[in-house]
BASENU-433503 format. One line per field, with one value per residue (C-alpha): chain; residue in three letters; residue number from 1; x, y, z. Coordinates in steps of 0.2 Angstrom, whole numbers, plus 5000, padded with zeros to 4 digits. Layout:
BEGIN
c: [A;...]
r: [ALA;...]
k: [NUM;...]
X: [X;...]
Y: [Y;...]
Z: [Z;...]
//
This chain:
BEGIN
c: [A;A;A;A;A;A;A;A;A;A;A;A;A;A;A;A;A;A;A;A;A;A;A;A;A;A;A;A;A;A;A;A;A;A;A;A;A;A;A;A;A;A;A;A;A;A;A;A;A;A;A;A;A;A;A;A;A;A;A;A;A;A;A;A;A;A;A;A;A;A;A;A;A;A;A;A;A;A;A;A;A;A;A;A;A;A;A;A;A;A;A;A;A;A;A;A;A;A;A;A;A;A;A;A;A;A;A;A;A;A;A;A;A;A;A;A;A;A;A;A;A;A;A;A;A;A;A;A;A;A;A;A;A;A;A;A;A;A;A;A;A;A;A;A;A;A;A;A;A;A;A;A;A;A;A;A;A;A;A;A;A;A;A;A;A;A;A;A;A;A;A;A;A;A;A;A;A;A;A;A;A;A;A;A;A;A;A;A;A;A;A;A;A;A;A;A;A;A;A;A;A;A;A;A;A;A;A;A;A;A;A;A;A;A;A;A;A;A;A;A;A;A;A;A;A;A;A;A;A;A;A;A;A;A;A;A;A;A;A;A;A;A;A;A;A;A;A;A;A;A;A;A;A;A;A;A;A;A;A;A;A;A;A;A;A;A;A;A;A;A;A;A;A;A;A;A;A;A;A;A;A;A;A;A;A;A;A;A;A;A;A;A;A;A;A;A;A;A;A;A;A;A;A;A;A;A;A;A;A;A;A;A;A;A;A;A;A;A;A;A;A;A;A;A;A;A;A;A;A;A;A;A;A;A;A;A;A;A;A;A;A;A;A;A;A;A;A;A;A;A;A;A;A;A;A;A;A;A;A;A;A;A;A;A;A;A;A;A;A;A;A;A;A;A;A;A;A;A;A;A;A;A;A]
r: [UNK;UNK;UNK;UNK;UNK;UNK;UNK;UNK;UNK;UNK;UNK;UNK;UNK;UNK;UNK;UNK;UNK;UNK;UNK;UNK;UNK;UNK;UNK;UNK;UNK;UNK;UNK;UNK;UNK;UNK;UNK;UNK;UNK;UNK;UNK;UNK;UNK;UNK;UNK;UNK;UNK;UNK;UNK;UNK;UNK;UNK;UNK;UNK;UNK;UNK;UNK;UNK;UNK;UNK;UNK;UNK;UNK;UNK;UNK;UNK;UNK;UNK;UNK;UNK;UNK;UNK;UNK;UNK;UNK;UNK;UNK;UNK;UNK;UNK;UNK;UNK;UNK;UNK;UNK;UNK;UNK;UNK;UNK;UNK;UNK;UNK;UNK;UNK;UNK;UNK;UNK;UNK;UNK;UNK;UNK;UNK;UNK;UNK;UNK;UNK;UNK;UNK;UNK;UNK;UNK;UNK;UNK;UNK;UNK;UNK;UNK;UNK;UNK;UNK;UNK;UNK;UNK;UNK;UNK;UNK;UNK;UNK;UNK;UNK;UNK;UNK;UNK;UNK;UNK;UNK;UNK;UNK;UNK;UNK;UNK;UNK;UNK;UNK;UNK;UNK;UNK;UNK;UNK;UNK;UNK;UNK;UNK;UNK;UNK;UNK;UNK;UNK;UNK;UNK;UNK;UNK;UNK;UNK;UNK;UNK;UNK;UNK;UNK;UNK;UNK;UNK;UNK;UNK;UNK;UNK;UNK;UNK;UNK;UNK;UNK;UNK;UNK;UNK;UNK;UNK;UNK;UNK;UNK;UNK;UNK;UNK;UNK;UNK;UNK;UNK;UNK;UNK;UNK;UNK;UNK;UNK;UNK;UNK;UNK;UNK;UNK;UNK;UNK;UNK;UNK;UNK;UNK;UNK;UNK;UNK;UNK;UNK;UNK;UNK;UNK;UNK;UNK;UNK;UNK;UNK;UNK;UNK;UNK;UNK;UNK;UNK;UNK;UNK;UNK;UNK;UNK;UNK;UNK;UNK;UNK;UNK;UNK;UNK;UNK;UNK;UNK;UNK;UNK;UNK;UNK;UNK;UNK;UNK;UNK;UNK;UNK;UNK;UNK;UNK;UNK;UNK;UNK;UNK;UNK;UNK;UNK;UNK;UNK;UNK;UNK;UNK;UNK;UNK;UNK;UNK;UNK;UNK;UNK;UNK;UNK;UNK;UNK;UNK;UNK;UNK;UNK;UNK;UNK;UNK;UNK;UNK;UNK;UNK;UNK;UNK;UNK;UNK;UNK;UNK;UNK;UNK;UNK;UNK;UNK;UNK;UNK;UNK;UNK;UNK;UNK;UNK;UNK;UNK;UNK;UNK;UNK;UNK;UNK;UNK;UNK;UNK;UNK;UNK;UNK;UNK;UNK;UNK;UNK;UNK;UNK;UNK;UNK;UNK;UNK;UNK;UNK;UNK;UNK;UNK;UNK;UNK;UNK;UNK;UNK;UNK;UNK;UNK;UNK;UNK;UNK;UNK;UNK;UNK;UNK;UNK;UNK;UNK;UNK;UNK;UNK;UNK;UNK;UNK;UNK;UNK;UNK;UNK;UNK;UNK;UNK;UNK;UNK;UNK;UNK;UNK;UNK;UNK;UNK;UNK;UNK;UNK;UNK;UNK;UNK;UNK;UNK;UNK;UNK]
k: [1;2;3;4;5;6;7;8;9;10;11;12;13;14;15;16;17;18;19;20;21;22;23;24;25;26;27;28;29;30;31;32;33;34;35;36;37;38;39;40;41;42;43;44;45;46;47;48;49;50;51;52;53;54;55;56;57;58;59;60;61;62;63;64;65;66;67;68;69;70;71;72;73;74;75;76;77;78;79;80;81;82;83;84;85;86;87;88;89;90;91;92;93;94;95;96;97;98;99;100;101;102;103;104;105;106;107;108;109;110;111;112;113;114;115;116;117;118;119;120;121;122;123;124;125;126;127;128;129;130;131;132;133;134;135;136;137;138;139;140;141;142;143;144;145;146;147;148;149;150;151;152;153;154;155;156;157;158;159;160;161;162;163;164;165;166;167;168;169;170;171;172;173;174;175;176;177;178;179;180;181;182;183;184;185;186;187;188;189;190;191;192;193;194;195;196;197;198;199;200;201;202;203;204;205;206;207;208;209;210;211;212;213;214;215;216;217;218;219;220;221;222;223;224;225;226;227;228;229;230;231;232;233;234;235;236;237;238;239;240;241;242;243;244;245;246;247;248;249;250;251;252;253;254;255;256;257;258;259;260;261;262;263;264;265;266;267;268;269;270;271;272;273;274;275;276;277;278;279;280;281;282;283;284;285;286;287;288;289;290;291;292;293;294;295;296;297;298;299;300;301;302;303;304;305;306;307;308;309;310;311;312;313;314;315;316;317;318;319;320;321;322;323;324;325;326;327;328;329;330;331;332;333;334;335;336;337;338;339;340;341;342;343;344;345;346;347;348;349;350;351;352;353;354;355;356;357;358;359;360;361;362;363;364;365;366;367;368;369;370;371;372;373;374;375;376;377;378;379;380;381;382;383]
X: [4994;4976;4971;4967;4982;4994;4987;4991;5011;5009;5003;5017;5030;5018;5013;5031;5033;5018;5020;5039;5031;5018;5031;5042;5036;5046;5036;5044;5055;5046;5052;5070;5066;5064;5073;5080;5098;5099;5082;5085;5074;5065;5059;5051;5033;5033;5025;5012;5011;5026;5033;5018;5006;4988;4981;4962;4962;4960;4947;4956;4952;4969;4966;4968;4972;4966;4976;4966;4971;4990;4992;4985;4996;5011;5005;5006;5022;5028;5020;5031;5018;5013;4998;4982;4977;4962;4957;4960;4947;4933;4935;4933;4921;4912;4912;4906;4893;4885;4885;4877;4864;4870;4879;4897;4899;4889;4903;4921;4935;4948;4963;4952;4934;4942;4944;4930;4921;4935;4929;4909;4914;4920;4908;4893;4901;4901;4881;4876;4879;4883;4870;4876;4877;4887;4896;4900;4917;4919;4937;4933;4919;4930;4944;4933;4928;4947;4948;4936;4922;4911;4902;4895;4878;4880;4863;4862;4861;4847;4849;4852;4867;4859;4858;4843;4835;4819;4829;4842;4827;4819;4834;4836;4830;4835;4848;4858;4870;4874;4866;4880;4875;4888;4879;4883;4891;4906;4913;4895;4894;4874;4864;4850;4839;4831;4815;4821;4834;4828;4811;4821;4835;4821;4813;4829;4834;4820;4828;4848;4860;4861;4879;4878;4895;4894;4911;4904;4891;4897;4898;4877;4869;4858;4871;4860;4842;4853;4860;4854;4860;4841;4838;4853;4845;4830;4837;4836;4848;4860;4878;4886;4903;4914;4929;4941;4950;4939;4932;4945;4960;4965;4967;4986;4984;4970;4955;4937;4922;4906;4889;4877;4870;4882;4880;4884;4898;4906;4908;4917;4929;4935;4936;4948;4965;4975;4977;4974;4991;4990;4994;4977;4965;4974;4973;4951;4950;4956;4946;4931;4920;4931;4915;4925;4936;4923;4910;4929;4932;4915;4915;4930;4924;4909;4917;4930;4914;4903;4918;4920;4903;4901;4915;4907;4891;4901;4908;4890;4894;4887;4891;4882;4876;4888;4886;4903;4920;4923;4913;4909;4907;4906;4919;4916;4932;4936;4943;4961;4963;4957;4969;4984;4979;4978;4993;5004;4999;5004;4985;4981;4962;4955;4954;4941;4932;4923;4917;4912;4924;4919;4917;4929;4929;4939;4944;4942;4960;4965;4956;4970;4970;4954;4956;4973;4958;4943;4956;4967;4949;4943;4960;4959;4943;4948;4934]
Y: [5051;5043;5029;5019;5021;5019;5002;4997;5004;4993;4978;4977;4974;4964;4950;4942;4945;4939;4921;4922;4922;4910;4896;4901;4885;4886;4896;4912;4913;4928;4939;4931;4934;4954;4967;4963;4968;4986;4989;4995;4989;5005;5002;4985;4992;4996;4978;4980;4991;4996;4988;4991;4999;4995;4997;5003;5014;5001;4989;4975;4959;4957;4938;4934;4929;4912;4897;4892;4905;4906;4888;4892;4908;4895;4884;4899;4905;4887;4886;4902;4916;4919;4929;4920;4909;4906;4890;4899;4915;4902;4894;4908;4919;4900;4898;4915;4912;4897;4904;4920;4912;4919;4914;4917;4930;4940;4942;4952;4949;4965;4970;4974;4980;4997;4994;4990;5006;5014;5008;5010;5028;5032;5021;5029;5046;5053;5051;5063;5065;5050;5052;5047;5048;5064;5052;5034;5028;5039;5038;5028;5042;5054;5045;5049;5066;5071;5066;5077;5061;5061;5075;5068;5075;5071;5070;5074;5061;5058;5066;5049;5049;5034;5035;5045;5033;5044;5059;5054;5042;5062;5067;5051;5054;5047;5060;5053;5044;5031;5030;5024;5017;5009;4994;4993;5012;5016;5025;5024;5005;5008;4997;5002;4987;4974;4981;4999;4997;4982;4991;5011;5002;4994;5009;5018;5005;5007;5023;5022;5012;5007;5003;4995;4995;4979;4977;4974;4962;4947;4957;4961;4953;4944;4946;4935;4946;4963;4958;4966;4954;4947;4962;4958;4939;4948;4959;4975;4987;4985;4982;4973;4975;4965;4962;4949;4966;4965;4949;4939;4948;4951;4969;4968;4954;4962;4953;4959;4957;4965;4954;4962;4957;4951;4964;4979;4966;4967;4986;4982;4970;4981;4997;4987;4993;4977;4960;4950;4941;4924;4922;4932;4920;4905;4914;4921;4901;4894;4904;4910;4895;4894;4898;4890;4905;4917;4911;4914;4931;4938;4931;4940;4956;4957;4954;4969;4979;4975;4979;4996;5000;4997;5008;5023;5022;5020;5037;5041;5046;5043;5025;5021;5004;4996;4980;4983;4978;4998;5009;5027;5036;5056;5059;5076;5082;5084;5067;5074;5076;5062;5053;5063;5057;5039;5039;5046;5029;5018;5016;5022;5028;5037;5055;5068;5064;5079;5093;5079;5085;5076;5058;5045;5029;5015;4999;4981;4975;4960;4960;4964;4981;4985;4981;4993;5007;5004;5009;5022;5031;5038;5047;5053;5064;5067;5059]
Z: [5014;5015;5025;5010;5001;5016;5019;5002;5004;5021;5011;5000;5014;5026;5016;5015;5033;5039;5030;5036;5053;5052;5044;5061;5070;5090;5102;5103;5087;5081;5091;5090;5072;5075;5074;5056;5054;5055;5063;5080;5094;5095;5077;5081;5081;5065;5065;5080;5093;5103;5121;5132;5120;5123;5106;5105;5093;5080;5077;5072;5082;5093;5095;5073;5062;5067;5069;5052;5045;5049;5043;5026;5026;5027;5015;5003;5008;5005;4987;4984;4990;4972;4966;4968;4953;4945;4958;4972;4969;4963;4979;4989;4981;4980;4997;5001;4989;4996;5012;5007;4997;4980;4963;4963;4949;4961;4973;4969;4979;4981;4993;5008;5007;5007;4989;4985;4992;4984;4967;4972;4975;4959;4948;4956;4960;4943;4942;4957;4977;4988;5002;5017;5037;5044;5053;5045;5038;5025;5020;5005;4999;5001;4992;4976;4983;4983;4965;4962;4956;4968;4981;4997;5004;5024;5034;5051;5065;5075;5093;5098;5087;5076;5057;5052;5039;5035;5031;5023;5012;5011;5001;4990;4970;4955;4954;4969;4961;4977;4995;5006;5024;5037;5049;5064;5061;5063;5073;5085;5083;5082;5074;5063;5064;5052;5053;5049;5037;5027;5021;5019;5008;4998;4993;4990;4980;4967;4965;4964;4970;4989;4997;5014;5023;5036;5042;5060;5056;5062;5079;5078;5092;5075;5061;5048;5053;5054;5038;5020;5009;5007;4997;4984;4983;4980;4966;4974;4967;4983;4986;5002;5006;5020;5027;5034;5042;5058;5067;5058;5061;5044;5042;5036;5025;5016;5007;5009;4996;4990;4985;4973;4957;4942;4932;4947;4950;4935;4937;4954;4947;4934;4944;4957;4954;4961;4965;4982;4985;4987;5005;5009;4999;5007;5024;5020;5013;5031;5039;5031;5040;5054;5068;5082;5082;5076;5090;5104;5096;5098;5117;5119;5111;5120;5136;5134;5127;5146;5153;5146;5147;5165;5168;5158;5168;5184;5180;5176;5159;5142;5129;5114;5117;5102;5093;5085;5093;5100;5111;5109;5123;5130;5143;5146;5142;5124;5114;5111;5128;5132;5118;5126;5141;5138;5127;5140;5149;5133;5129;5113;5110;5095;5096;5088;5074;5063;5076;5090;5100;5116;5111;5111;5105;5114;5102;5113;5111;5121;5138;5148;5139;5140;5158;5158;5150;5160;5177;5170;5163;5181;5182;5163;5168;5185;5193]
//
């Protein structure tokens, strides 16, 4: 089953859960609530992590959904957790839209940004290779690739493991049918700066249609200048796509966005194959301008990051320097092992991803879990 699709199955049991829980008012009555009747105990993680599992393996924030949110979430569940209505989406895609510096029929709202890359992929797909990074978040290419609508043209990383912009600009034509980037990347957490990506995307852009993944930026050290959303209120042929699945904390309630021009948003919205449910639009509306909590989470996230990375050096091994909420770092051991390892101590940690067999990348969970990593890492590698 693919990533993308398993989160929809998720979605459709989580979303009346999650707004039973956040109309559960007593401090602990949550977990009085859990197991339901005939769950046993064991089965309780099928909603989080299990007993004693440090989770950072997924880059989630572990601190969300935000109070905001949550009490929006029970305001829908009280209305009767319908589908959104017409009010509610011109609300949101209103308020993304004046933030952003654009009209609101250039933005679509879809289950997660994961559908809407899903929906890029096969729109642009059909019209030649997507051009992308060898390593980036590519389930959502491959999602059309598997269909067999789409081919995906991978271009080397740099030696410093950063996005090679001049290459993959060097294979860009007017038969590439979609350039598809990922900033901050994922799984690095590099970021290509403004004064590198900005003026590539520009010129690819006179060419064919640039996506620009940027689930991470509100975790750039300078999300507004790393940011290529000028370029769209420019009117350069480029697509942004974002999520409430990472700094907010929303990755089960599922609502991201893309911002474009009207007419490239049109295609989106009609390509999306289902409906946001209502508790998800109340819960992006809370929280979407909530910076008190955004400005805490980030804190949070930066702290686990220096925490992780002073610990890699100390070992005098190799970490990216990230400005996402994960780490990626060469452990000199292969990554497997390394998530065997670490998952025999109930911390989770992602294993290998294509053939770079000996990084790993470490999630920032809640900081006393990052703290459980950075001292069980020493005995991991056997230093």
């Amino acid at each position: 089953m693919s990533q993308v699709n398993s989160r929809r199955l998720f979605l459709k049991g989580a979303i009346g859960s999650g707004a039973l829980a956040a109309g559960i008012g007593k401090a602990g009555a949550i977990e009085a609530a859990f197991p339901p009747p005939g769950m046993s105990v064991e089965e309780s993680h099928l909603l989080g992590p299990g007993p004693g599992v440090a989770l950072l393996s997924r880059n989630e924030n572990p601190y969300g959904p935000a109070p905001s949110a949550l009490k929006m979430i029970e305001y829908a569940g009280r209305k009767g957790a319908y589908y959104a209505g017409d009010e509610a989406y011109t609300t949101l895609t209103g308020m993304i839209a004046e933030k952003n510096g654009v009209d609101a029929d250039q933005v679509v709202l879809t289950t997660g940004s994961g559908e809407a890359l899903c929906a890029i992929a096969l729109i642009y797909g059909q019209n030649g290779p997507i051009v992308a990074p060898r390593l980036f978040w590519d389930t959502t290419a491959l999602y059309a690739a598997n269909l067999g609508m789409a081919t995906i043209e991978r271009v080397p990383l740099t030696d410093g493991m950063e996005v090679d912009l001049p290459a993959i600009e060097a294979k860009v034509s007017e038969a590439t049918g979609l350039v598809q980037l990922c900033n901050p990347n994922n799984p690095t957490g590099l970021v290509s700066g403004p004064d590198t990506i900005k003026p590539a995307v520009k010129r690819m852009a006179a060419k064919t249609t640039v996506l620009v993944d940027e689930a991470y930026i509100e975790l750039a050290d300078d999300p507004e200048g790393t940011s290529c959303v000028d370029l769209v209120r420019e009117g350069h042929d480029v697509i942004i796509a974002r999520t409430f699945s990472k700094i907010y904390g929303m990755a089960g309630i599922r609502v991201g966005y893309t911002i474009s021009s009207a007419e490239t948003a049109q295609k989106i919205r009609s390509t999306a194959m289902s409906w946001i449910a209502g508790t998800g639009i109340a819960a992006a509306i809370g929280c979407y301008n909530d910076e008190a909590f955004l400005t805490m989470s980030k804190g949070k996230v930066v702290e686990g990051r220096q925490m992780v990375q002073e610990t890699v050096a100390a070992l005098g091994l190799t970490a990216l320097p990230s400005q996402t909420n994960f780490v990626y770092f060469k452990s000199g051991r292969p990554a497997n092992e390394v998530r065997g390892a670490m998952n025999e101590k109930k911390i989770s940690v992602r294993g290998q991803y294509m053939d770079y067999a000996d990084w790993t990348r470490v999630s920032m969970g809640k900081l006393e879990d990052v703290t459980r990593f950075c001292k069980a890492l020493p005995e991991v590698i056997g230093a």
